[in-house]
C-alpha positions in Angstrom: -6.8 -24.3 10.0 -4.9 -26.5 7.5 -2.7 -25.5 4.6 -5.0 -25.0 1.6 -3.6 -26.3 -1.8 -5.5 -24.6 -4.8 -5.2 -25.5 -8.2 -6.3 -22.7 -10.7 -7.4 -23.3 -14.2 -6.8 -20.9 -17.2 -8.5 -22.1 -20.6 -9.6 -21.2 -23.5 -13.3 -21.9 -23.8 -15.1 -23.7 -26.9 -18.2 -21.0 -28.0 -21.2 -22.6 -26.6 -20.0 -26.0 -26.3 -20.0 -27.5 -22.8 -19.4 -30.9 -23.6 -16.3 -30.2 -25.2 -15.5 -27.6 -23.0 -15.7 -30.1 -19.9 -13.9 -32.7 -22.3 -11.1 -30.3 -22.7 -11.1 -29.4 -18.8 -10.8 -32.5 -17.8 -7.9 -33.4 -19.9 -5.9 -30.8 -18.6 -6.6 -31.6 -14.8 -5.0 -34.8 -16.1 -1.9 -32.8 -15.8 -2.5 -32.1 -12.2 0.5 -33.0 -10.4 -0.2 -34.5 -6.7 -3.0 -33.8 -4.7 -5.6 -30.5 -4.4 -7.8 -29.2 -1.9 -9.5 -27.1 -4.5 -9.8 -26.4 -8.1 -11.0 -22.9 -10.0 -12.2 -22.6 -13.2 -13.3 -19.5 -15.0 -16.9 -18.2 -15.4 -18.9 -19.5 -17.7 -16.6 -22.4 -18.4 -19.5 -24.4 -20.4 -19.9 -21.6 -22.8 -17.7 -18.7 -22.6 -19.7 -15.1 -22.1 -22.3 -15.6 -24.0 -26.0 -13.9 -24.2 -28.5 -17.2 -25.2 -29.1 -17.0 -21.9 -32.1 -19.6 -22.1 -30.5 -22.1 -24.7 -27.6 -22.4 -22.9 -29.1 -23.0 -19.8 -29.0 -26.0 -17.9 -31.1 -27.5 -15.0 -29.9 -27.1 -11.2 -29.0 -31.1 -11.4 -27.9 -30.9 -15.2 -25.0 -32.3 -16.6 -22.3 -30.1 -15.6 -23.4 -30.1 -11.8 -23.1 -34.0 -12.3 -20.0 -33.8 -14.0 -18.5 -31.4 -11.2 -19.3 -34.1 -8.9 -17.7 -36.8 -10.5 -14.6 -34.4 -10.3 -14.5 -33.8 -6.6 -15.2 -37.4 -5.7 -12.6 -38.9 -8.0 -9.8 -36.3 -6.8 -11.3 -36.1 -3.2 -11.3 -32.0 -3.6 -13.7 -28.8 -3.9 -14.0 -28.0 -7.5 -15.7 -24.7 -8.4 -17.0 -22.2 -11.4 -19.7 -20.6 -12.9 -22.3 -21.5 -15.7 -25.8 -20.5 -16.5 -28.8 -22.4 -14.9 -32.1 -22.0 -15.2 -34.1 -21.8 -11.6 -37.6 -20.7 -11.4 -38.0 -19.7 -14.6 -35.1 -17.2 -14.2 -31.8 -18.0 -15.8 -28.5 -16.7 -13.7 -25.0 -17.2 -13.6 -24.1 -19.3 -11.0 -21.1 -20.0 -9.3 -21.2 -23.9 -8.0 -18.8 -24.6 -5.9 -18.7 -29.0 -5.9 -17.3 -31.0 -3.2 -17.5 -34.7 -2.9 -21.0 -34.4 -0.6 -22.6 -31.9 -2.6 -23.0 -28.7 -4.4 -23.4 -25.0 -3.2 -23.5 -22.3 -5.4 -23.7 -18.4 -5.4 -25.8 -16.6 -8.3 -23.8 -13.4 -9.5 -25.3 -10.5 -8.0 -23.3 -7.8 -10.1 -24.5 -8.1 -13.6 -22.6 -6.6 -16.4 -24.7 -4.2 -18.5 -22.4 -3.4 -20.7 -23.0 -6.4 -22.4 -26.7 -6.6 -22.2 -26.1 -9.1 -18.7 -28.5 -7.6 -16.9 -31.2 -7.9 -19.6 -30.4 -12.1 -20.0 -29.9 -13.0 -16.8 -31.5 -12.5 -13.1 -29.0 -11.4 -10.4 -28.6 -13.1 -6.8 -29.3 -11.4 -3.6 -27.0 -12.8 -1.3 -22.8 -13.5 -0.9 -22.1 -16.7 -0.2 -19.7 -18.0 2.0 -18.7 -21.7 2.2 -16.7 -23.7 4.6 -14.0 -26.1 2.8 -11.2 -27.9 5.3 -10.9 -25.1 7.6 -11.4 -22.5 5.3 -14.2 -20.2 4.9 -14.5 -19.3 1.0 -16.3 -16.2 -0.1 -17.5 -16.7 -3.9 -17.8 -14.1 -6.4 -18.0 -13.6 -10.2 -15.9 -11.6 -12.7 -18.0 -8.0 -12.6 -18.4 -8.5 -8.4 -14.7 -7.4 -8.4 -15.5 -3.8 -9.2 -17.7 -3.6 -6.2 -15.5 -3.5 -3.1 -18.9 -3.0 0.1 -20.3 -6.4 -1.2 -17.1 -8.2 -0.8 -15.9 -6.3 2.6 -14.5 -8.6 4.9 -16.5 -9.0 8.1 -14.4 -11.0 9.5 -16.3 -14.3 7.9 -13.9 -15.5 4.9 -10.2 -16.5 4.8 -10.6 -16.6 0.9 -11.7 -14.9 -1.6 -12.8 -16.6 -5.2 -13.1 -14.9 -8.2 -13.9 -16.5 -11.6 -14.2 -14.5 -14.7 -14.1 -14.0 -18.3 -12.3 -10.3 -18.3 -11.2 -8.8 -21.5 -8.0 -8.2 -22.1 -8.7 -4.5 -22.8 -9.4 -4.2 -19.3 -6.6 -6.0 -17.7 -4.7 -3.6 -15.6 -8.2 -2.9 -13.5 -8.5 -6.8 -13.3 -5.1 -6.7 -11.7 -5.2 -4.1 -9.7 -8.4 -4.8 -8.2 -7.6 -8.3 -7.4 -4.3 -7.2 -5.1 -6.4 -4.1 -3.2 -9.5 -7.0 -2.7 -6.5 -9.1 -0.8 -5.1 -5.7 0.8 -8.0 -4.6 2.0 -10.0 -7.5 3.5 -7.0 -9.3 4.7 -7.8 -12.4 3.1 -6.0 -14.7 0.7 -7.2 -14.3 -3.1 -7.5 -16.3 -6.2 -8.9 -14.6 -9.4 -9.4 -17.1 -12.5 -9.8 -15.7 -16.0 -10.2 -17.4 -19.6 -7.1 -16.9 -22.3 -8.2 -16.6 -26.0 -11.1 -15.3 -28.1 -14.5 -16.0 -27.6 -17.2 -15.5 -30.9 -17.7 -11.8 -30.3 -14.4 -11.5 -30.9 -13.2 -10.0 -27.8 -9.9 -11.5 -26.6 -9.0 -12.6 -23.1 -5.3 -12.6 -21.6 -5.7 -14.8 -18.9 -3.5 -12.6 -15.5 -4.8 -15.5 -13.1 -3.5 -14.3 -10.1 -3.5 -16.1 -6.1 -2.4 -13.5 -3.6 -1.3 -13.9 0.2 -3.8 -11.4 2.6 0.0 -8.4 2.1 -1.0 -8.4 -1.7 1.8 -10.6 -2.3 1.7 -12.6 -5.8 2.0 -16.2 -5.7 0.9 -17.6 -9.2 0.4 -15.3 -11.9 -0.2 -17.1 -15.2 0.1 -14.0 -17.1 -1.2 -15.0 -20.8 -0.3 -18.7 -20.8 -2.5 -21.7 -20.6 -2.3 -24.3 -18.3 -2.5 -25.5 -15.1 -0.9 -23.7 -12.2 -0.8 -24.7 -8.2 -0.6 -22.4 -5.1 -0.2 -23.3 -1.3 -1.9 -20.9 1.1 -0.2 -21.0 4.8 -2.9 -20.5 7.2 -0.5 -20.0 9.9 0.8 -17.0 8.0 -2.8 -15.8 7.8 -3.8 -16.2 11.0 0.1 -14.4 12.2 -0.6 -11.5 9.3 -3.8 -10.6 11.2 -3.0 -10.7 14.6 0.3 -8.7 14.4 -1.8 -5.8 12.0 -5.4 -6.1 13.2 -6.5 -3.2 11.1 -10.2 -4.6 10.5 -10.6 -3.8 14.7 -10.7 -0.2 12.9 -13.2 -1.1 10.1 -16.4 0.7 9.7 -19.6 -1.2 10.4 -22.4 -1.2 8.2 -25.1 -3.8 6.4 -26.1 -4.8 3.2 -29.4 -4.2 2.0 
């Protein structure tokens, strides 16, 4: 495995505007110093959180999946986030994850009620792993983070991805979460939030965070916007899990 180089993006988001919003995105990766192997943006970074599920749909090949193309091939990187896409005539929020051959994407399998999710939007089946340069990338959106069996470690991810928009209310849980996800499946994480309001008038502190497999924090962008780079060390990785092989000890089970 290579060194990974990811490049995490925390925004504020324009209220159902993605042309701006990608406008806005892409002048700030024009800050990007040097090259990246990959670049995170929060969920729903067309639109912010919002509930017109159908009008803010876009197709599987819409705009923003072209757009996200055009990214990867111009800065020869991975470039990943979530927005909603209508499939089937189903609308979900889906996690593409862009390189410069193509797109994969996960569709968020955790949806969150509290804010009528679950009633706007269809949730996925299946995790999603992806290989990128030696790594193996496990994709997950915001809400996913409270559910620890789906994102167990099976020893078939170095990474772990999660985008979000999580509200600043709820911070600490974001926080904490993110550091026992790394802990406990031995893996590298990188959790990507939104800063600002959105038009429900819930406000969102940001707390990016990229963690080594220990829990150790790398980045943490706390409540600033901006750009913000982290190098993952896959020989500490692969050293971290041979000298403390606890997932030899890990119970088995399956996913329905």
């Amino acid at each position: 495995m290579q060194n990974l180089i990811v490049t995490l993006v925390q925004c504020e988001l324009v209220w159902e505007e993605p042309a701006q919003n990608r406008r806005l995105i892409e002048a700030s990766l024009g800050q990007m110093q040097g090259a990246t192997d990959l670049i995170v943006l929060p969920e729903m970074f067309t639109t912010g959180f919002s509930m017109n599920a159908l009008s803010n749909a876009e197709s599987p090949s819409g705009a923003t999946v072209q757009w996200l193309l055009d990214v990867a091939r111009q800065k020869d990187c991975a470039i990943t986030g979530s927005i909603a896409v209508k499939q089937h005539e189903a609308v979900y929020n889906r996690m593409l994850f862009a390189t410069p051959s193509g797109v994969d994407y996960y569709d968020k399998r955790h949806l969150f009620r509290m804010a009528g999710e679950h009633k706007r939007y269809a949730a996925g089946e299946n995790r999603v792993i992806v290989p990128w340069r030696d790594w193996r990338i496990n994709l997950q959106v915001c809400y996913d983070l409270r559910f620890p069996v789906f994102s167990r470690n099976q020893g078939d991810y170095d990474l772990l991805l999660y985008v979000a928009n999580w509200p600043a209310v709820r911070r600490k849980h974001w926080r904490q979460l993110l550091i026992a996800r790394a802990i406990e499946n031995q893996a590298c994480v990188v959790g990507v939030n939104r800063v600002g309001a959105d038009a429900n008038g819930l406000q969102y502190s940001g707390d990016s965070l990229a963690l080594t497999a220990e829990g150790e924090i790398l980045v943490d962008a706390q409540a600033a916007p901006g750009i913000y780079q982290v190098v993952f060390d896959s020989s500490a990785l692969h050293d971290y899990r041979e000298r403390f092989p606890c997932h030899v000890d890990a119970d088995r089970f399956t996913l329905c």
